[in-house]
C-alpha distance (Angstrom), angle and dihedral (degrees) to the residues before:
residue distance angle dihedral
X1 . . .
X2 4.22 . .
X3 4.47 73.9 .
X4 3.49 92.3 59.7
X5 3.78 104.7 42.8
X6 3.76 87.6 46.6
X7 4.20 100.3 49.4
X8 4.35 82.4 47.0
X9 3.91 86.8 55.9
X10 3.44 87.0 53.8
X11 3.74 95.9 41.4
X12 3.65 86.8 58.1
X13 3.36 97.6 43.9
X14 3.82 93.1 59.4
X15 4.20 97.3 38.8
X16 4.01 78.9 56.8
X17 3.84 89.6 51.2
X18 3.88 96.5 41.2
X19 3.64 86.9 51.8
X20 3.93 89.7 53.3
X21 3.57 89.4 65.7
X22 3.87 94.8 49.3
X23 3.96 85.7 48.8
X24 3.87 89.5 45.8
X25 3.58 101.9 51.7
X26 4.09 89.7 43.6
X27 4.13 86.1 57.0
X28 4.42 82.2 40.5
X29 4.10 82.4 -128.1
X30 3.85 96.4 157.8
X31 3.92 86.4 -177.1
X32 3.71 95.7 50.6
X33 4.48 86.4 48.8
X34 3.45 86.8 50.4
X35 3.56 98.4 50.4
X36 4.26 91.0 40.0
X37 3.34 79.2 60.0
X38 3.70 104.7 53.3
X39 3.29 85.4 50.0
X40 3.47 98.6 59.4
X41 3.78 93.3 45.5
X42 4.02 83.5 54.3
X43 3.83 97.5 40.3
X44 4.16 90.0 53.5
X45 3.87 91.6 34.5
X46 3.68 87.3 64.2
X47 3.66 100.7 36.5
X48 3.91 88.1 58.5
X49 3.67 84.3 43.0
X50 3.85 90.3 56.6
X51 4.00 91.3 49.7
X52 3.28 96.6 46.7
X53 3.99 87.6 54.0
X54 3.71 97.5 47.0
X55 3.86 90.1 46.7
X56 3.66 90.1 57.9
X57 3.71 88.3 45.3
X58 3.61 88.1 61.6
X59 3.38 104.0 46.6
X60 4.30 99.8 57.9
């Protein structure tokens, strides 16, 4: 269950950051786009980070 509530967190974390670009381009901020999308490059690195780990955790 600790899986779950941990992959939503990050779920969130990158609808929030997708929606930062949206709300970025409709202000035409190229420097807040370009960070909204760092951040969603981060948010999903880390997520697939996080299943990775807990895969391997489950396997030994």
């Amino acid at each position: 269950m600790k899986n779950n509530a941990v992959f939503l967190l990050y779920a969130f974390a990158a609808v929030i950051a997708m929606s930062g670009i949206g709300i970025a381009i409709a202000e035409r901020s190229a420097i807040g786009a370009i960070v909204s999308i760092l951040a969603v490059i981060a948010v999903f690195g880390m997520g697939f980070k996080t299943k990775k780990k807990f895969r391997e955790q489950a396997e030994h």
